[in-house]
C-alpha positions in Angstrom: 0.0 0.0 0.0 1.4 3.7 -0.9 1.9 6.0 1.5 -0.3 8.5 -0.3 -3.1 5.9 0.8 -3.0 6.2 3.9 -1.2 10.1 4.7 -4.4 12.4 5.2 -1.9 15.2 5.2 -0.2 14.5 1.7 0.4 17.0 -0.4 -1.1 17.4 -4.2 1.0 16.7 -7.1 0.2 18.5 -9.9 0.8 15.9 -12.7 -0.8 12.3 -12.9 1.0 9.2 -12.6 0.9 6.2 -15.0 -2.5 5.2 -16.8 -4.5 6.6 -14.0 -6.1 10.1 -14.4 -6.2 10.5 -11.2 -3.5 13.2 -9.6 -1.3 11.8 -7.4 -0.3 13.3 -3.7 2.9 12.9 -1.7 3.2 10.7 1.2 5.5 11.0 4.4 6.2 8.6 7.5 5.4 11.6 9.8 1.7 12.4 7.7 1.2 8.2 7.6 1.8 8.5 11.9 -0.2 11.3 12.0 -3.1 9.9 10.4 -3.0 6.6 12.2 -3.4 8.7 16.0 -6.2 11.1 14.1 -8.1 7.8 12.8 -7.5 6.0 16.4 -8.8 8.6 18.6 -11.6 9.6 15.9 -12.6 5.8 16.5 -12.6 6.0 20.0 -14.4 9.6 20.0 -17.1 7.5 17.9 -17.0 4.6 20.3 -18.2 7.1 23.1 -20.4 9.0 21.6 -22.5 6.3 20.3 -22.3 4.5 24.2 -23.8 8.3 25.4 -26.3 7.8 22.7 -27.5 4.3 23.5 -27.5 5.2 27.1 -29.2 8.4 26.7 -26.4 10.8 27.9 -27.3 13.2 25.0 -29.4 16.1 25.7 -32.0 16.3 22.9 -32.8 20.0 21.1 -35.6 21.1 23.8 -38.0 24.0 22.9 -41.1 25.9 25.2 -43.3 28.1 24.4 -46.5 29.1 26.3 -49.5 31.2 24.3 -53.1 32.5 25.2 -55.6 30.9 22.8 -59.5 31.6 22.1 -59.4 27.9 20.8 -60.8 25.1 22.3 -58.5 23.4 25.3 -59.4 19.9 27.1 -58.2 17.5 29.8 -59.5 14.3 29.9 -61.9 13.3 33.3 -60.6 10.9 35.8 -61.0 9.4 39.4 -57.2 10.3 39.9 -57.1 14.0 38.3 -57.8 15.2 41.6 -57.6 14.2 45.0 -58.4 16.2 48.2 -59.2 16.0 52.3 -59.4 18.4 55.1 -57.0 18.3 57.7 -57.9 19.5 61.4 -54.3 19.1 62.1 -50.9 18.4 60.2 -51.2 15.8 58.2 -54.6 14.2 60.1 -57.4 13.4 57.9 -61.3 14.7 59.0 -62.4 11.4 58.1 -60.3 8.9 60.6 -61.2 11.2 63.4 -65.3 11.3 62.5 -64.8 7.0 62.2 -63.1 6.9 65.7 -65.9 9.8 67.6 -68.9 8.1 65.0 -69.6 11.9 65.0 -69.4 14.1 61.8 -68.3 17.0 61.7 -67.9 18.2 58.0 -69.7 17.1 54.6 -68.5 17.5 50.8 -70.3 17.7 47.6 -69.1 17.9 44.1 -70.9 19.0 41.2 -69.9 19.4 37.4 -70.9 22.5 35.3 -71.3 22.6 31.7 -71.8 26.0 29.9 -72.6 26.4 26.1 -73.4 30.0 25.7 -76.5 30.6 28.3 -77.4 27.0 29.1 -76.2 25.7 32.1 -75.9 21.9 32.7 -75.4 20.9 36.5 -74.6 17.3 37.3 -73.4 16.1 41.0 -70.6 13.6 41.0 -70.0 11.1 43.7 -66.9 10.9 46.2 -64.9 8.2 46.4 -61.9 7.0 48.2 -59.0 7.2 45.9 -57.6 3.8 44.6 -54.1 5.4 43.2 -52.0 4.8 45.5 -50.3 8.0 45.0 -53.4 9.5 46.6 -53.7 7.1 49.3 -56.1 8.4 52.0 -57.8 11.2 49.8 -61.3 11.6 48.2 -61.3 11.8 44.3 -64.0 12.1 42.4 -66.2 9.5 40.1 -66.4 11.1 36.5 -68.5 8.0 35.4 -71.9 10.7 34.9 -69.6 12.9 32.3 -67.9 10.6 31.1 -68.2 11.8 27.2 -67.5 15.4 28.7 -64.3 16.6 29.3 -62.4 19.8 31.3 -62.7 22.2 28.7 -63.0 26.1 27.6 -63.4 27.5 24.7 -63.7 31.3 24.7 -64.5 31.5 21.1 -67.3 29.4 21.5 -68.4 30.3 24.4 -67.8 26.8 25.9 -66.3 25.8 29.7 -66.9 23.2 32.0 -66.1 24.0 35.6 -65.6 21.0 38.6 -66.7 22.5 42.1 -65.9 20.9 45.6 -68.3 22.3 48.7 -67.1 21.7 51.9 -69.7 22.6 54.6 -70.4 21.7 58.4 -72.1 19.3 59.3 -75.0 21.3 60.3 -75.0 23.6 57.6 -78.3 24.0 55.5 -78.2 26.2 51.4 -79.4 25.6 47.9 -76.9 23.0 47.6 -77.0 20.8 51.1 -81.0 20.6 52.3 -80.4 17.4 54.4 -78.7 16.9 58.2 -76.8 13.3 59.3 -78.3 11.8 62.1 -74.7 12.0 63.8 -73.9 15.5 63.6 -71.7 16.7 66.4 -72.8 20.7 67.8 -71.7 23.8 66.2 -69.1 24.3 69.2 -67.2 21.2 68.0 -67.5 22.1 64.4 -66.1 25.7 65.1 -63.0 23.9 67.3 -61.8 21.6 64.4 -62.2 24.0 61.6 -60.4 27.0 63.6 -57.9 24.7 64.6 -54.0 26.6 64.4 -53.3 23.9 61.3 -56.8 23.1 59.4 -57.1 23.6 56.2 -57.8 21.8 52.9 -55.4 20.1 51.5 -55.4 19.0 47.4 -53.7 16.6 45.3 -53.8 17.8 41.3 -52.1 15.1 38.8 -49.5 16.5 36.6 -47.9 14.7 33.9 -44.4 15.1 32.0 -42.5 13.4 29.0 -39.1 12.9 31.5 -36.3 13.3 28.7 -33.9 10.7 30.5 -36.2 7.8 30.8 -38.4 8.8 27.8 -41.4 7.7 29.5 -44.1 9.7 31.0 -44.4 10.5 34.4 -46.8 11.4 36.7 -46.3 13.3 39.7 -49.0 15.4 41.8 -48.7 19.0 43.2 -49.6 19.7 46.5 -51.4 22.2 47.3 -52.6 23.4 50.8 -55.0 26.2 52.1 -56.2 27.5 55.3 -59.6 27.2 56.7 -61.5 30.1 59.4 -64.5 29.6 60.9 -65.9 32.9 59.9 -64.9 32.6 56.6 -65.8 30.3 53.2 -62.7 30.2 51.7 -63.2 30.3 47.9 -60.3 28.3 45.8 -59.8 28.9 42.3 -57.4 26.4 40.4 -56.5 26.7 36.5 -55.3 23.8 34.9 -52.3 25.0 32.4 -52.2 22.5 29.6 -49.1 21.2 28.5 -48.9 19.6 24.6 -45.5 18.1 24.1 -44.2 16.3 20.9 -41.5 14.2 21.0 -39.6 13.0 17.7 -36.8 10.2 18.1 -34.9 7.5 16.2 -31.8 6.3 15.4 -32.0 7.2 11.6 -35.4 8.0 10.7 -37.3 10.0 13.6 -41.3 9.2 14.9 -42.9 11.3 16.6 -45.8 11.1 19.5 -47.7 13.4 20.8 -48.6 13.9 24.6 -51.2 16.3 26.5 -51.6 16.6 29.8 -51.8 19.4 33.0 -48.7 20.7 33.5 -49.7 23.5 36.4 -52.1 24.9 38.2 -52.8 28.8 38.9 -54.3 29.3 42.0 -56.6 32.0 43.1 -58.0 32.2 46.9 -60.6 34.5 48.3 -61.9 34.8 52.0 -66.3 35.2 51.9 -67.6 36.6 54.9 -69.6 33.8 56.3 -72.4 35.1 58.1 -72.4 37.5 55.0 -72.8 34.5 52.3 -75.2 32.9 54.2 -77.7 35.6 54.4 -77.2 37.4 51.0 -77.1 34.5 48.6 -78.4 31.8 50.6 -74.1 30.1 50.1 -73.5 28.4 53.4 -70.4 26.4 53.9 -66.7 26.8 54.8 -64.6 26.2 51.8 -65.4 26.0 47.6 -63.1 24.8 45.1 -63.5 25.4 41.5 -61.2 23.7 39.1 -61.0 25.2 35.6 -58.6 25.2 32.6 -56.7 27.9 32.0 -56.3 30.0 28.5 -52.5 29.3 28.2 -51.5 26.3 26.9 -47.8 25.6 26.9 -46.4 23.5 23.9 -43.0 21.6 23.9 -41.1 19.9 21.0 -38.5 17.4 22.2 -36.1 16.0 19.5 -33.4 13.7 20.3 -30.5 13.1 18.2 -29.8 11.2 15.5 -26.9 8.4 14.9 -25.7 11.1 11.7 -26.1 14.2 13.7 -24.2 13.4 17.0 -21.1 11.9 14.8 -19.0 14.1 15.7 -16.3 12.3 13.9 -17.3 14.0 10.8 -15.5 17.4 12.5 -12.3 15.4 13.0 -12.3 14.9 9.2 -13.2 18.3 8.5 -10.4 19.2 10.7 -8.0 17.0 8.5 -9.5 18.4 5.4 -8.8 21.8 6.4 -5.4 21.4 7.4 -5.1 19.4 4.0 -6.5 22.6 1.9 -4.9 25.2 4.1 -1.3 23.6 2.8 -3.0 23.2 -0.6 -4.3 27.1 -0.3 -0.9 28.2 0.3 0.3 26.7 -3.0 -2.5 28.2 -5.2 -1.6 31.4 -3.4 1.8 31.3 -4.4 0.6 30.6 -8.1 -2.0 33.0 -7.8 0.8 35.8 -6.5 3.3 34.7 -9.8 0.7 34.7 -12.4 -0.5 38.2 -11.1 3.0 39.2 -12.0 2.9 37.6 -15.3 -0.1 38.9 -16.5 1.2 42.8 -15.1 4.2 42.2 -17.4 1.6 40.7 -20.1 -0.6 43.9 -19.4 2.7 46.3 -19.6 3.7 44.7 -22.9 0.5 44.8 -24.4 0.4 48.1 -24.2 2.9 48.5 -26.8 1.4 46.5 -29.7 0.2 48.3 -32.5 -3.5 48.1 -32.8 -3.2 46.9 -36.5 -1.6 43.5 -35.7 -3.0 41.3 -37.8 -5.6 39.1 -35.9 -5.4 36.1 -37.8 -1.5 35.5 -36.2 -3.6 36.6 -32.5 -5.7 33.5 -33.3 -2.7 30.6 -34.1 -0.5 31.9 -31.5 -2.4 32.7 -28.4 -5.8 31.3 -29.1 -5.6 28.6 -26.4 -4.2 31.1 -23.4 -6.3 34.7 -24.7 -9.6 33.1 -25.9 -12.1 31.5 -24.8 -12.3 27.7 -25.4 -15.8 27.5 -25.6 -16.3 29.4 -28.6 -13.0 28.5 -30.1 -14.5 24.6 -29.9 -17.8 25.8 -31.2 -16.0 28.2 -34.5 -13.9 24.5 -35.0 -17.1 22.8 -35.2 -15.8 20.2 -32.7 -18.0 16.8 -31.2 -18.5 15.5 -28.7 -15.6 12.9 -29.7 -13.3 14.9 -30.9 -13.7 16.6 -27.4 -13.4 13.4 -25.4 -9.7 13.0 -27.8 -8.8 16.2 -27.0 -9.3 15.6 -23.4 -7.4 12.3 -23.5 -4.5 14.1 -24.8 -4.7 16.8 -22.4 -4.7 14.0 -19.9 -1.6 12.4 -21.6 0.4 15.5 -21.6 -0.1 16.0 -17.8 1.1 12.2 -17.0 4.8 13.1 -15.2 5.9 10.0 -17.0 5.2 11.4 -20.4 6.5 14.7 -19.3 9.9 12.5 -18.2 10.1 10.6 -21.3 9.7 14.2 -23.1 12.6 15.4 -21.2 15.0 12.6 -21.4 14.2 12.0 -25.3 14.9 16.1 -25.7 18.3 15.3 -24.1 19.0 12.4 -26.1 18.6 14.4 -29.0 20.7 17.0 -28.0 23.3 15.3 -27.3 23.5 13.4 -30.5 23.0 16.7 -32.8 25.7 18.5 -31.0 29.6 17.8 -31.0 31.5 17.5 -27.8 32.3 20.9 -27.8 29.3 22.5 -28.4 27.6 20.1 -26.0 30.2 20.8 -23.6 29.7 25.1 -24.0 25.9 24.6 -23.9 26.7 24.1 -19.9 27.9 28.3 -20.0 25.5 29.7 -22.2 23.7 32.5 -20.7 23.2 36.1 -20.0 25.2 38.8 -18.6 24.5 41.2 -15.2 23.9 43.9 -16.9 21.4 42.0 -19.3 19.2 40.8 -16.3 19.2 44.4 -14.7 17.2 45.9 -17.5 13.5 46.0 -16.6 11.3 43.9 -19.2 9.0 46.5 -19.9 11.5 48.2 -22.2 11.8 44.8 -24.4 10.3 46.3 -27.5 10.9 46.5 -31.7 13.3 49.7 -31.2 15.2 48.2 -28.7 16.0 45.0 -30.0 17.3 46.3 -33.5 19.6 48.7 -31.4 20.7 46.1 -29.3 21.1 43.3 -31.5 24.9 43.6 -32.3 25.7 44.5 -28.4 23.4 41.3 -27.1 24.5 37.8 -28.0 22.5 34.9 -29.8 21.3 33.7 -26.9 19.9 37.4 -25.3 18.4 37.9 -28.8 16.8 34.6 -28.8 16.2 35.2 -24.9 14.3 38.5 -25.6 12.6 36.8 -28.5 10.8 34.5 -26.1 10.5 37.3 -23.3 8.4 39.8 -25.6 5.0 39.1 -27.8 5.3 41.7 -29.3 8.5 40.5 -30.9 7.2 37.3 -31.5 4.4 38.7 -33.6 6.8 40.9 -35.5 9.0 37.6 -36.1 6.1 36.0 -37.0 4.2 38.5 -39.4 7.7 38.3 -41.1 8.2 34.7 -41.5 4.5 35.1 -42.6 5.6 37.3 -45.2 9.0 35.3 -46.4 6.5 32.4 -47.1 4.2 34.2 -48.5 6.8 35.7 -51.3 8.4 32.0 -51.5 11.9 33.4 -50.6 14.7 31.8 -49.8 12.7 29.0 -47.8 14.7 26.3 -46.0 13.7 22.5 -45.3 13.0 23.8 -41.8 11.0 26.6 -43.3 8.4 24.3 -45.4 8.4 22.2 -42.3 6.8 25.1 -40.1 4.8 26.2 -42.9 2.9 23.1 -43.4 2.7 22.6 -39.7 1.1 25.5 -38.6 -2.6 25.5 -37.5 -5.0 28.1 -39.3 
């Protein structure tokens, strides 16, 4: 195996190598280490990501928003949406001390509005001992009479449905309670527990969450506690805030699921002069709660991560890649930086050609480096063949082994054309100081023929090559000399017949 196959850092190599047309880049021992510690620890890098992504340890992309909406919003009715008791001290339930005195002491009813516009719909709902165990020793409510309702509100409709818990003495008589227990203890009693230091009214409301690290749902209840006085009805209001949360995950191609449930609960408390209540509106009692949903509804989009997305390996390679064209930018900006120069001395020299040039010698000489190759394939009326041939060549011609065989078949020629001697004084041809100190913007017509018996064969020939604008005065003349059939040489047919028009 090459190095090149296995250095990420290798350099590119301009020219291809052998039959392939692919180019070819330079390997080294230090790029081939290199690239073995980048590939080990980008393996291991993979290896723990992908154990945080089976094991969860990936936070997924997590967005909230909350918004007020004239829409409809519902909660589904159950036994276990609510659970509640009153407490005539911490933590100690109403209900075991009435079962141990056989005396009762406080009553609860529950009722279920439904409003459409201006029709009221009142149904009462029975109270039950809670089965959830996470509500163990509370009353919840049976929802079997509604069941095909739900907790709703629709403000652009006109639509709610409200949930009301009474809690009165046992004594107490209003529109709602007409009827007395048998085993009612007195109105002293009564007053004691309800005024005591701690008594108050403790709720259970059912909450529900998509928990991102076990991606299940889970339940959880808020607590939620308020004080009772004897000369007071204390009226509760709770609004249900529902949450709608939608949750997309998969390795490679995502599902998603959809969740709603309440999230929170805004509470609202008011004291009611008893005595007050009781005589104005015929409201007896010492606490109400009404449960409602509330207008804002919360929405939440969970997406977890993907196998492609978390691979943060492919930032390692873009690293390497990076480093890879950074060393390869470098080059290009050399080349950019030298052909700037060229084309300034191009741009210099052009200047100086005479505008009546004859455009015909433009076209054979410069026609693949001045003019554009599209139109120039188009005007030659070239296929799609002839295009794939010309490609092949151009292919060819950048193999380095071609270019090499070029090179060494030049030098064999050389040195069989040439004597010893002249072979030998080709190794001190060249140009004088003062030669290379003139600036090459003065390289023109005028200057060569005063300088041609001061420069020698090779600076003529040199300046030749240097200048296009005495290459197209060479030209034009040898142009001319065929033209006129004068004095041609071998050589000279040889170019003639050769030259591309």
């Amino acid at each position: 195996m090459d190095l090149q196959d296995i250095d990420l850092f290798s350099s590119s190599f301009s020219f291809t190598v052998g039959k392939s047309n692919r180019q070819s880049k330079k390997g080294t021992i230090q790029g081939v280490i290199l690239s073995i510690i980048v590939f080990i620890f980008a393996i291991a890098y993979f290896s723990y990501l992908l154990y945080q992504f089976v094991n969860n340890q990936i936070d997924p992309n997590y967005k909230s928003q909350s918004f007020i909406t004239e829409e409809r919003i519902d909660i589904n009715l159950g036994s276990d949406l609510l659970g509640f008791r009153f407490e005539y001290d911490t933590n100690q339930d109403i209900q075991n001390l009435q079962a141990s005195q056989n005396q009762t002491y406080l009553v609860f009813y529950a009722y279920f509005y439904y409003i459409n516009g201006t029709s009221l719909t009142q149904t009462q709902l029975n109270i039950i001992q809670c089965t959830n165990p996470q509500l163990a020793g509370f009353y919840c409510l049976d929802f079997s009479p509604v069941q095909n309702y739900t907790l709703t509100l629709s403000t652009k409709e006109n639509l709610q449905s409200q949930v009301f818990i009474y809690t009165y003495g046992c004594l107490d008589i209003d529109f709602n309670k007409n009827s007395i227990p048998s085993n009612c203890a007195n109105q002293t009693e009564i007053n004691k527990i309800v005024n005591g230091v701690n008594a108050g009214f403790r709720f259970k409301l059912f909450t529900s969450q998509f928990n991102t690290q076990t991606k299940q749902i889970q339940v959880n209840y808020r607590n939620d506690f308020v004080y009772a006085l004897g000369n007071y009805i204390s009226y509760t209001t709770l609004k249900a805030q529902k949450q709608i949360t939608s949750v997309k995950q998969g390795f490679f191609i995502q599902s998603q699921s959809n969740y709603s449930s309440p999230i929170a609960y805004e509470k609202d408390n008011q004291l009611w002069d008893r005595q007050y209540t009781i005589n104005s509106i015929n409201q007896s009692g010492y606490g109400m709660l009404e449960l409602i949903m509330n207008e804002i509804v919360q929405q939440v989009e969970i997406q977890y991560p993907t196998i492609p997305s978390i691979l943060a390996l492919n930032k390692i390679w873009t690293l390497v890649k990076d480093q890879h064209n950074y060393s390869s930018n470098n080059n290009l900006c050399y080349n950019k930086k030298n052909k700037k120069k060229f084309f300034k001395k191009q741009e210099i020299a052009n200047s100086d050609i005479k505008l009546n040039h004859n455009e015909k010698l433009q076209s054979i000489l410069f026609r693949f480096r001045f003019f554009d190759k599209k139109e120039y394939l188009l005007s030659k009326g070239l296929d799609y063949q002839q295009k794939k041939i010309i490609e092949k060549q151009l292919s060819k011609d950048l193999n380095i082994f071609e270019f090499y065989k070029d090179i060494l078949f030049l030098k064999k020629a050389v040195m069989i054309l040439l004597s010893s001697e002249q072979l030998a004084a080709i190794k001190i041809i060249g140009c004088s100081s003062n030669f290379l100190e003139q600036p090459k913007t003065l390289i023109n017509k005028d200057n060569f023929l005063n300088n041609t018996g001061s420069l020698n064969y090779f600076q003529e020939q040199y300046n030749l090559f240097e200048s296009e604008n005495l290459q197209f005065e060479k030209i034009e003349q040898f142009i001319k000399r065929c033209q006129q059939n004068t004095s041609l040489t071998e050589i000279d047919k040889r170019l003639l017949s050769s030259i591309c028009i």
